[in-house]
C-alpha positions as CSV (number, residue, x, y, z in Angstrom):
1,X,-1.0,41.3,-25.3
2,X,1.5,43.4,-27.5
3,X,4.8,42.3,-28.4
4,X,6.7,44.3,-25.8
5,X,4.9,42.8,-23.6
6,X,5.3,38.8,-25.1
7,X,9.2,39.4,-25.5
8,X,9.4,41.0,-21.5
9,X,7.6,37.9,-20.2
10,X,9.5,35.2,-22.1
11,X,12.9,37.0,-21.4
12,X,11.7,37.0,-17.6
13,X,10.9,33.5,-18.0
14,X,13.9,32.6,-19.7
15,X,16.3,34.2,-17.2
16,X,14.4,32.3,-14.1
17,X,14.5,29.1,-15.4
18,X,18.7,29.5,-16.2
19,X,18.7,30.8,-12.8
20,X,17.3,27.9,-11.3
21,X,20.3,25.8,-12.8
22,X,23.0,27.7,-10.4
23,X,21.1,27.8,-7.5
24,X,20.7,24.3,-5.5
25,X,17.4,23.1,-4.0
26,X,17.0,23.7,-0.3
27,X,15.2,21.0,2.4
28,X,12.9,22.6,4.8
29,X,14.0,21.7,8.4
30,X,11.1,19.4,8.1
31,X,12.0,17.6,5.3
32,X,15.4,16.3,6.3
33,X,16.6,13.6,4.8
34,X,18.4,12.1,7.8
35,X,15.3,10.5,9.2
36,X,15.2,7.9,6.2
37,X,15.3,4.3,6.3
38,X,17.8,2.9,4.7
39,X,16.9,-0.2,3.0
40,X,19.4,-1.0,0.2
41,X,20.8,-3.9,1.9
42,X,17.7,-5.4,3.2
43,X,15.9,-8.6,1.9
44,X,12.6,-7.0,1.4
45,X,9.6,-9.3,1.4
46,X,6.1,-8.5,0.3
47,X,3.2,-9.8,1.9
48,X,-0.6,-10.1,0.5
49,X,-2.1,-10.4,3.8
50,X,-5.0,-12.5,2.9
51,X,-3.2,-14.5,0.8
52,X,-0.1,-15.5,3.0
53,X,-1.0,-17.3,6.6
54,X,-4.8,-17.0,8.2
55,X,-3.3,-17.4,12.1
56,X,-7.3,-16.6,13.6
57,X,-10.3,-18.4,11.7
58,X,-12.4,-16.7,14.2
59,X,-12.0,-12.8,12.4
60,X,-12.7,-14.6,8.2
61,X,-15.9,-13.2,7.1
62,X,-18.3,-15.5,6.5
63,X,-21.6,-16.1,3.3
64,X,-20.5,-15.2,-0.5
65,X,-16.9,-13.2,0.4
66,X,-15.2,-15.9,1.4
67,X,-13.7,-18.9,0.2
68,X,-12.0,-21.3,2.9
69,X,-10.3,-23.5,0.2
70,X,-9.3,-20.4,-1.6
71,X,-10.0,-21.9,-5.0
72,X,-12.0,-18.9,-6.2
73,X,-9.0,-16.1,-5.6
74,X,-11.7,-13.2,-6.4
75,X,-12.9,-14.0,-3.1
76,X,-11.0,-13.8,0.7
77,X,-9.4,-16.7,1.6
78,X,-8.6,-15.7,5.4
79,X,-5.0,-14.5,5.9
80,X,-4.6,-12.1,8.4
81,X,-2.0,-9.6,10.5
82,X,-2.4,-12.6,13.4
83,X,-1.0,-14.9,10.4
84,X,2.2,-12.5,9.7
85,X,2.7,-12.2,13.7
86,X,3.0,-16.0,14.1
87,X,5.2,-16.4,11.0
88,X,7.8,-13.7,12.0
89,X,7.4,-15.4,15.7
90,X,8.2,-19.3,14.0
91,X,11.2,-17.6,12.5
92,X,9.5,-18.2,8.4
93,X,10.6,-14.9,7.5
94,X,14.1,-14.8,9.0
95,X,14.8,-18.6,7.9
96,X,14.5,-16.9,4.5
97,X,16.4,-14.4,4.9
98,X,14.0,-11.3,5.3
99,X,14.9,-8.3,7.2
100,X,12.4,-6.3,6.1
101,X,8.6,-6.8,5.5
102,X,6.0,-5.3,2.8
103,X,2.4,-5.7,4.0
104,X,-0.7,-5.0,1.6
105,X,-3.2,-2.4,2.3
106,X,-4.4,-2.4,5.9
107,X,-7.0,0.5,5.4
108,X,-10.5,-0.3,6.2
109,X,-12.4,-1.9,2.7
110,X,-15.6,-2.1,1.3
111,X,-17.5,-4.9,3.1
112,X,-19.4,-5.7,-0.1
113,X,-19.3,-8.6,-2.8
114,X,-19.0,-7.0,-6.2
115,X,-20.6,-9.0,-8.9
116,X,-18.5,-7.9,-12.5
117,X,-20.1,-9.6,-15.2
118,X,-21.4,-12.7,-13.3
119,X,-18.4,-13.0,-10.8
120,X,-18.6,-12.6,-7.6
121,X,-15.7,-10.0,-6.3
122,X,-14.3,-9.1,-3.0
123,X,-11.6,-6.0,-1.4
124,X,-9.5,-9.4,-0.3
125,X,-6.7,-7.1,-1.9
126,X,-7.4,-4.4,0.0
127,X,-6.9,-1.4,-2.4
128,X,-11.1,-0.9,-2.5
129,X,-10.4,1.7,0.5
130,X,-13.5,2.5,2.7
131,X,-11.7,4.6,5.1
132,X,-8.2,5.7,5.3
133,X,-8.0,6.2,9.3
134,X,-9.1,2.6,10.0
135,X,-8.3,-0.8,9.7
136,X,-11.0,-4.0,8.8
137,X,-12.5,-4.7,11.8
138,X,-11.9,-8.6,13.1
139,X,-14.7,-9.6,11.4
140,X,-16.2,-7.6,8.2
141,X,-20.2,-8.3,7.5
């Protein structure tokens, strides 16, 4: 590339970018931003799912990923969404104050116990996505 050619394409450059300063940023129709949620005065609580309230024993999986007692924490300990309905049903959340809730990742996991250097590790977390479209089924193997 000759100098002409170097000087053209960072005056170009130049000119764009200072442009860009006077000229504002438009939304697509799409992107509106009159369809968002505003949460600024909301008491916003966060919820580990399968740490906070386990409302049906029926759906915990059962052999090495789970931990009734929940004294190992690497492993589930049986919260689930039926937990979070009877809480915001018994009036927990709002007794406190909540307005809003946070829930942890309800994609489907991996199903599998994860041994890391002799210990025994489960998706109880639910950020070891399987599959994006689905949820854990009632009761993973």
């Amino acid at each position: 590339m000759n100098k002409w050619t170097k000087m053209t394409a960072a005056f170009t450059l130049a000119l764009s970018l200072t442009m860009s300063l006077f000229t504002p940023a438009q939304a697509a129709p799409d992107t509106s931003v009159s369809n968002k949620q505003n949460f600024s005065t909301d008491v916003i609580y966060q919820i580990f799912t399968d740490r906070f309230s386990d409302g049906n024993a029926a759906n915990n999986p059962s052999g090495p990923a789970f931990d009734g007692t929940c004294t190992n924490l690497r492993l589930y300990c049986g919260g689930d969404w039926q937990g979070i309905i009877n809480k915001i049903n018994d009036g927990y959340l709002t007794g406190m104050g909540v307005t809003a809730i946070w829930i942890s990742q309800p994609v489907e996991n991996i199903y599998s116990v994860i041994n890391y250097s002799g210990v025994n590790n489960t998706a109880y977390h639910g950020y070891w996505a399987r599959d994006f479209k689905k949820t854990n089924p009632p009761t993973a193997p």
